[in-house]
C-alpha positions as CSV (number, residue, x, y, z in Angstrom):
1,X,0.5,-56.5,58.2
2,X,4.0,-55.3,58.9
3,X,5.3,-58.6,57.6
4,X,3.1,-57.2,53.9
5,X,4.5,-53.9,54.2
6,X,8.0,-54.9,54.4
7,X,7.6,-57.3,51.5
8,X,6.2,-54.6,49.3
9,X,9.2,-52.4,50.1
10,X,11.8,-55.0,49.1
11,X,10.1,-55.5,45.6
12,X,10.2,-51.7,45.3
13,X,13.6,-51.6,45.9
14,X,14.9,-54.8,43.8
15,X,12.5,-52.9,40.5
16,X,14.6,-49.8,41.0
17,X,17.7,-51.8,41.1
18,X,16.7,-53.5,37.7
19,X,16.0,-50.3,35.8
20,X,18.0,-49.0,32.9
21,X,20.4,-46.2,34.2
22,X,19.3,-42.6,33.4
23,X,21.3,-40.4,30.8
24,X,23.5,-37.8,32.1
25,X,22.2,-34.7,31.7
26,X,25.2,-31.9,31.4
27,X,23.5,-28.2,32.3
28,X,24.0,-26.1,29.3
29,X,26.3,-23.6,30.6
30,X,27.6,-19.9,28.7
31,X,30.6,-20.0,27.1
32,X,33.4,-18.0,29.2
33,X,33.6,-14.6,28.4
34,X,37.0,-13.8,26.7
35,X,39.0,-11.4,28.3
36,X,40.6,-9.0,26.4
37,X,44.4,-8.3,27.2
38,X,45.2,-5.9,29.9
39,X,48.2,-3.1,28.5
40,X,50.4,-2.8,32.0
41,X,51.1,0.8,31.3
42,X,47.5,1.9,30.9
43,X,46.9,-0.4,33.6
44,X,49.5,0.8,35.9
45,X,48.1,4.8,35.1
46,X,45.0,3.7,36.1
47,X,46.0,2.7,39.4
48,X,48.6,5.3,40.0
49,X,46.0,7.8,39.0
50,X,43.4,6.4,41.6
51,X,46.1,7.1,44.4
52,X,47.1,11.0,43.6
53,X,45.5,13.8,45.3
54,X,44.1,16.7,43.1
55,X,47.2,18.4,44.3
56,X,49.2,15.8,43.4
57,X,47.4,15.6,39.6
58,X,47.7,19.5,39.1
59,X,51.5,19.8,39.7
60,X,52.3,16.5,37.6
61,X,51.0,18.6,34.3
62,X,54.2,21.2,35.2
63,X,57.6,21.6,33.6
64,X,59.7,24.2,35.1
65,X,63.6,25.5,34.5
66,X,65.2,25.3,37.9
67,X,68.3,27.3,37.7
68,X,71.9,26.1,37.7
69,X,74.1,23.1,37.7
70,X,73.2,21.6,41.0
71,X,71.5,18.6,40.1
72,X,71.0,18.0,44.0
73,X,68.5,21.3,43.5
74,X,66.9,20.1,40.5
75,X,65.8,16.7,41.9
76,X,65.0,18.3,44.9
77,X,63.2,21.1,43.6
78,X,61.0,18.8,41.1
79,X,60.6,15.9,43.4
80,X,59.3,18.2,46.5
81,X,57.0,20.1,44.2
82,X,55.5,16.7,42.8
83,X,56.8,18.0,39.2
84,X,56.2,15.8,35.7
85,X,58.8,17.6,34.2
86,X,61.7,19.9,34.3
87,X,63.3,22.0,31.3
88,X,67.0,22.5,31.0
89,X,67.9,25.9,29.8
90,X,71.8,27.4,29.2
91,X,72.3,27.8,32.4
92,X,71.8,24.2,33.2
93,X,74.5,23.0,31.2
94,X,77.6,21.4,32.7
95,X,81.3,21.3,31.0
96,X,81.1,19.1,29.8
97,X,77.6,18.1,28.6
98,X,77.6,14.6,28.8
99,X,77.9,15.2,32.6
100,X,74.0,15.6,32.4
101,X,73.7,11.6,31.9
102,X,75.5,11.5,36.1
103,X,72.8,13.9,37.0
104,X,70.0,11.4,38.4
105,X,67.1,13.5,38.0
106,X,65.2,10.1,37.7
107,X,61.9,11.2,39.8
108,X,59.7,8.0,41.0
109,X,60.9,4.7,40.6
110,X,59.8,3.6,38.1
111,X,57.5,6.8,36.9
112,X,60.8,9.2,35.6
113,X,60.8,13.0,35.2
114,X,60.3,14.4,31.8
115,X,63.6,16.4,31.1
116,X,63.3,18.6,28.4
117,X,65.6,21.2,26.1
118,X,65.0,23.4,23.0
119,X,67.8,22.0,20.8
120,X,66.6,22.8,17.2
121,X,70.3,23.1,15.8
122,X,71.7,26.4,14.7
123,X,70.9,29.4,16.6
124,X,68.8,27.5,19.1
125,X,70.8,25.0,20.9
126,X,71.1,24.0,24.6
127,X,73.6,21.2,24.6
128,X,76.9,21.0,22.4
129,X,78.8,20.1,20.1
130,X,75.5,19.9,18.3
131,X,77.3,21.2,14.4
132,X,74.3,18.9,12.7
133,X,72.0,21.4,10.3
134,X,69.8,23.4,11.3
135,X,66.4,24.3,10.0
136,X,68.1,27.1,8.1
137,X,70.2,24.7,6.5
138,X,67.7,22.0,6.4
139,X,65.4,24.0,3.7
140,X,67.4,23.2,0.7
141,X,68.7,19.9,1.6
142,X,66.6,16.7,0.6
143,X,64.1,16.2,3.1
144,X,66.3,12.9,4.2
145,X,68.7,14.9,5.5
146,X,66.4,16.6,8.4
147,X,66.1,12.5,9.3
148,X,69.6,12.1,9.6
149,X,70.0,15.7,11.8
150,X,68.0,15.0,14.3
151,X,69.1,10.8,14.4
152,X,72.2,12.8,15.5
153,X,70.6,15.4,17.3
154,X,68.2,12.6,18.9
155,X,71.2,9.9,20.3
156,X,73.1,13.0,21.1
157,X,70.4,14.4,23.8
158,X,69.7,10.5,25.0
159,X,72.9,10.0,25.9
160,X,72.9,13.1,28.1
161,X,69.9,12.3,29.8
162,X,67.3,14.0,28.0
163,X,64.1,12.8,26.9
164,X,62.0,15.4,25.6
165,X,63.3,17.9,22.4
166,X,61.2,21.2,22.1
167,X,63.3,21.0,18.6
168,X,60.6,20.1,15.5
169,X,59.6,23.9,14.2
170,X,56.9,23.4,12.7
171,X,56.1,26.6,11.8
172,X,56.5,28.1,7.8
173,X,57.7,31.1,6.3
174,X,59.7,32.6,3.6
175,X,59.9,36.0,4.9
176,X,63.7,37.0,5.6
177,X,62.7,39.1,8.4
178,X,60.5,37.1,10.0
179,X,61.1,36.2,13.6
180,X,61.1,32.5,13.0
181,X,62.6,32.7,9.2
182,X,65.6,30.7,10.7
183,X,64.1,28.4,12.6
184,X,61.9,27.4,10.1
185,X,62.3,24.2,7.6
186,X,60.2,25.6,4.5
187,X,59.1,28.9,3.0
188,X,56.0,26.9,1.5
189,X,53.9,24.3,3.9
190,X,55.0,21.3,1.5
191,X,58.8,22.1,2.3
192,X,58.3,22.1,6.0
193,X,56.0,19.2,6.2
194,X,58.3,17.0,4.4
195,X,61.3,17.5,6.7
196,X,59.2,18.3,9.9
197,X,57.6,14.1,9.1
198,X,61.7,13.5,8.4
199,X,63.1,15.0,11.9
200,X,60.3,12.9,13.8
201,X,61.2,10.1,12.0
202,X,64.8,10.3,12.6
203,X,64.4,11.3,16.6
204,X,61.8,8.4,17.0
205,X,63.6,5.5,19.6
206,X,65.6,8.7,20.8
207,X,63.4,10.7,22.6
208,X,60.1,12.3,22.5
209,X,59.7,14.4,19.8
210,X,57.6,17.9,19.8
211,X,56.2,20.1,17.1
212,X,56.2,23.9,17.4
213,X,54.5,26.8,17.9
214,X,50.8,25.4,16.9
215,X,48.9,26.6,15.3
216,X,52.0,28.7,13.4
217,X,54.3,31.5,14.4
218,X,55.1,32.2,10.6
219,X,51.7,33.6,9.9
220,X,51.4,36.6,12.4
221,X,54.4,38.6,12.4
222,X,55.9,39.9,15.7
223,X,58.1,37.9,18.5
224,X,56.2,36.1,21.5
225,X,58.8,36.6,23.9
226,X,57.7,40.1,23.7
227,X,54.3,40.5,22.3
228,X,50.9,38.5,21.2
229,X,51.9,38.5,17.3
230,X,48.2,37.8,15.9
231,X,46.8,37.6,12.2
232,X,43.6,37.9,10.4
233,X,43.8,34.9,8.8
234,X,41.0,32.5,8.2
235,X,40.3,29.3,9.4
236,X,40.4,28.1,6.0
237,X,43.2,29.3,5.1
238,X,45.0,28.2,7.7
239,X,43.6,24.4,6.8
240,X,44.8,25.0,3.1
241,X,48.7,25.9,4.2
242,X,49.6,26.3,7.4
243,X,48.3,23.1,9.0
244,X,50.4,20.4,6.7
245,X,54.1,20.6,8.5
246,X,51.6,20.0,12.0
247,X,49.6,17.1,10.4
248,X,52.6,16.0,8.9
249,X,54.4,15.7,12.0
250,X,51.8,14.1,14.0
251,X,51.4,11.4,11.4
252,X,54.9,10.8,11.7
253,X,54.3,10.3,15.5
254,X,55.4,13.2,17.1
255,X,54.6,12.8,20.9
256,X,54.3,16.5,21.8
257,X,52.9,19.8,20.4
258,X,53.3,23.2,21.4
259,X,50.8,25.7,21.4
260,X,52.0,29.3,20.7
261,X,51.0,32.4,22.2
262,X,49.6,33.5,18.9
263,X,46.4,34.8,18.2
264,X,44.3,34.2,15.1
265,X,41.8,36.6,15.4
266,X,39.1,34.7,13.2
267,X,39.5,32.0,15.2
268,X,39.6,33.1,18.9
269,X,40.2,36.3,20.3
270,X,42.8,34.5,23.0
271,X,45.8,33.2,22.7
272,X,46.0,29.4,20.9
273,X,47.5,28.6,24.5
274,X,44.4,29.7,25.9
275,X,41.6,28.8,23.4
276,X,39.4,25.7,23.5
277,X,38.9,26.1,19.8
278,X,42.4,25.4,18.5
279,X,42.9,22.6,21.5
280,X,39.7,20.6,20.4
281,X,41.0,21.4,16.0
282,X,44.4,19.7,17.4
283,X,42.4,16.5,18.7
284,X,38.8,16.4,17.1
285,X,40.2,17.3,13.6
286,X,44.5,16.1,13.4
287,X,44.0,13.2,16.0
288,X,46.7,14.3,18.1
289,X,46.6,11.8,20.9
290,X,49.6,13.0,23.0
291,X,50.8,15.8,25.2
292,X,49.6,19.0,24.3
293,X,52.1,21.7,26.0
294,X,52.3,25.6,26.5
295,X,55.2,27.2,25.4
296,X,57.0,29.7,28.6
297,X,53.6,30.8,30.3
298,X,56.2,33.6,31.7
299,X,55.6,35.1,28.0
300,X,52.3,35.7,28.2
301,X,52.9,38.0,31.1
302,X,55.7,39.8,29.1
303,X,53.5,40.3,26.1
304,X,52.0,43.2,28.4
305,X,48.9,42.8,28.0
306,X,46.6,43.6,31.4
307,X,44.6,40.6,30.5
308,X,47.6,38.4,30.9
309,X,49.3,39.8,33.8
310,X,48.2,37.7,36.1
311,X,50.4,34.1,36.1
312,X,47.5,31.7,37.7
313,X,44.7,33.1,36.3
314,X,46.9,32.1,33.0
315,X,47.2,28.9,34.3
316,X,43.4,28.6,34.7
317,X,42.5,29.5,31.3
318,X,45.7,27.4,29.9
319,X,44.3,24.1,32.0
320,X,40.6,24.9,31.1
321,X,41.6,25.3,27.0
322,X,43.0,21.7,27.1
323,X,46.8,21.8,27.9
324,X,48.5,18.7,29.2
325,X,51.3,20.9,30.5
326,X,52.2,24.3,31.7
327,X,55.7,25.1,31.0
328,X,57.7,27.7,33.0
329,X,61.1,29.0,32.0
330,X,61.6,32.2,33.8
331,X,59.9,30.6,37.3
332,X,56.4,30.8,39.0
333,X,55.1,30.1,42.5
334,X,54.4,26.8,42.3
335,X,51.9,26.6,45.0
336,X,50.4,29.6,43.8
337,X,49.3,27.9,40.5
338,X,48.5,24.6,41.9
339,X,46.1,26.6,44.6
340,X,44.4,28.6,41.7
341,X,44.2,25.4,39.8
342,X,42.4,23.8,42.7
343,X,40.0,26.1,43.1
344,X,39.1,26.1,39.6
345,X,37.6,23.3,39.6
346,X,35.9,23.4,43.3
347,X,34.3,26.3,41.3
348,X,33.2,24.3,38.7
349,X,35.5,26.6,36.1
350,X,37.5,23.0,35.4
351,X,35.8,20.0,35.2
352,X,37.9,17.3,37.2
353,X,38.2,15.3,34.2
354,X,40.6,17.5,32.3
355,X,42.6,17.1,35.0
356,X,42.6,13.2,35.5
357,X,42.3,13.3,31.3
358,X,45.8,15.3,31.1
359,X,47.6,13.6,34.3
360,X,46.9,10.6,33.0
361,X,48.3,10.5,29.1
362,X,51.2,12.4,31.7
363,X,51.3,8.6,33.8
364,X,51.3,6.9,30.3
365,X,54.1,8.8,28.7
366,X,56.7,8.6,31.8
367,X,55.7,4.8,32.6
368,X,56.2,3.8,28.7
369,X,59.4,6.3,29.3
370,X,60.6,3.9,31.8
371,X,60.7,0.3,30.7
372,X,58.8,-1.0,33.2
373,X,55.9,-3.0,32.7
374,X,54.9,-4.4,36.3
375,X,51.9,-3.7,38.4
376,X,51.6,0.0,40.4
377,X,52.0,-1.1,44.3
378,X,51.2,1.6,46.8
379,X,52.6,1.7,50.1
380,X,49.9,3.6,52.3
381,X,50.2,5.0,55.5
382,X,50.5,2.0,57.7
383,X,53.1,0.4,55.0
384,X,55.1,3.5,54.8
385,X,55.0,3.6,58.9
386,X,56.8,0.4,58.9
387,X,59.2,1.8,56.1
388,X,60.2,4.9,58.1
């Protein structure tokens, strides 16, 4: 019997050697999904933003004027407080200029400081010899030659350090004794545009470039240092005139806008600085993609108004409107603000995504600012332990 059984298992095994040989059959995997390319400076905002404390997020969207030419103060001033920025007023300004490009107010490696200055040309100028036009000059020139101005005026503030110009007005008016009359590039909103898109143009690969006082300080009569100058004006009518040099400007790529105290009445009953109406206009209906900045939040408190006498309950409303930055010229309490700021949104008053939304674009800005293109690396505690 076993002798049977073997047999039969040796035949079995001599047919399976004879057989044709099976096709290969190749599982009918999915194609590999493509990845899309990763930018590094988004990337490296992502993960920068990830490590920052609320804290940490609420004083990033400040710019403040530190007083006096100690740029050992400045640093330390604006690198203790966590600052994204600092403004550089009169007062700030070495003989000779050019000494500003020694200063070293560099912030994070890697991440700079935003240093900033209100150098229009003419009667507003921070830095000299600046003897380009100015806007008063500028309005019956060819519009070419606001390009060439602020080329000059642009390489002139790079090579002292300076990245950000407060010095695009933006604003329209042909009214002698208007406040703004000669600052501004154009009595009609055609004028202005066309030489507001020029002065971008020419600043562009210089530094950042910002259009001022949105939504426009020619059409409500009175000074904002001083006072809330407001206007009746429509909506509409604003769109049909006063909007172009803005539009222009951000069309041309301007990175910044300012938002002036100025209060259109038939728009909002606050400040622009302070109204979510004329912050979601600027995005929803110009497409402005970058910073959107305060001018001196000091001035509201100077206006005299009641309402406004109170600086971080200014900073609230400023943060909740849509700002990406609160600027301070005549100084605040820093912790003050950020505190107030904070509790805002433990309140539920901010949402925490305005907050990530404007330190973020802030990330983007200074990384793109700096050159650098690698990875964010973060040295937590254990790291820094071994540092120090």
């Amino acid at each position: 019997m076993r002798r049977l059984l073997a047999a039969a298992l040796l035949l079995a095994v001599l047919a399976g050697c004879s057989a044709a040989p099976q096709p290969l059959v190749i599982p009918d995997f999915p194609p590999a999904p493509v990845r899309e390319p990763v930018d590094p400076v988004q990337q490296y905002a992502d993960d920068r933003l990830g490590t920052m404390t609320l804290d940490e997020k609420i004083a990033s969207m400040i710019m403040l004027h530190v007083a006096g030419v100690d740029p050992a103060r400045i640093a330390a001033v604006s690198s203790g407080y966590g600052l994204g920025g600092v403004i550089l007023m009169g007062d700030n300004i070495p003989d000779p200029a050019s000494d500003l490009a020694g200063w070293g107010i560099t912030g994070e490696r890697g991440l700079p400081i935003l240093v900033a200055t209100d150098q229009e040309g003419g009667i507003v100028r921070r830095i000299t010899p600046d003897d380009g036009p100015s806007a008063a000059e500028l309005r019956y020139a060819d519009p070419s030659a606001a390009r060439a101005a602020f080329a000059d005026r642009g390489a002139l503030l790079a090579a002292d350090g300076v990245t950000v110009n407060f010095g695009i007005v933006a604003d329209v008016t042909g009214d002698p004794d208007s406040f703004i009359f000669e600052r501004s590039m154009g009595a009609t909103p055609g004028d202005a545009a066309a030489r507001v898109a020029e002065a971008v143009a020419g600043e562009k690969g210089e530094v950042y470039s910002t259009l001022k006082h949105f939504p426009g300080h020619g059409v409500a009569p009175g000074d904002s240092h001083s006072s809330i100058p407001s206007t009746a004006m429509s909506l509409d009518d604003w769109r049909a005139g006063h909007e172009e040099p803005f539009a222009a400007g951000i069309d041309a790529g301007a990175e910044f806008v300012m938002f002036g105290h100025l209060q259109f009445d038939a728009v909002d009953p606050q400040p622009a600085t302070l109204s979510p109406a004329w912050h979601e206009l600027l995005r929803d209906e110009l497409g402005f993609d970058g910073i959107a900045i305060t001018d001196d939040m000091n001035m509201l408190e100077n206006s005299g108004r009641p309402e406004y006498a109170d600086p971080v309950a200014n900073a609230v409303l400023a943060v909740a409107a849509g700002n990406t930055m609160l600027l301070y010229v005549q100084g605040v309490d820093v912790p003050s603000v950020v505190a107030g700021i904070h509790a805002a949104v433990d309140a539920g008053t901010i949402d925490i995504a305005t907050i990530d939304d404007a330190a973020r674009r802030l990330l983007v800005l200074r990384r793109t600012l700096s050159g650098e293109t690698g990875p964010f690396v973060h040295c937590f505690d254990a790291c820094q332990a071994v540092i120090d």
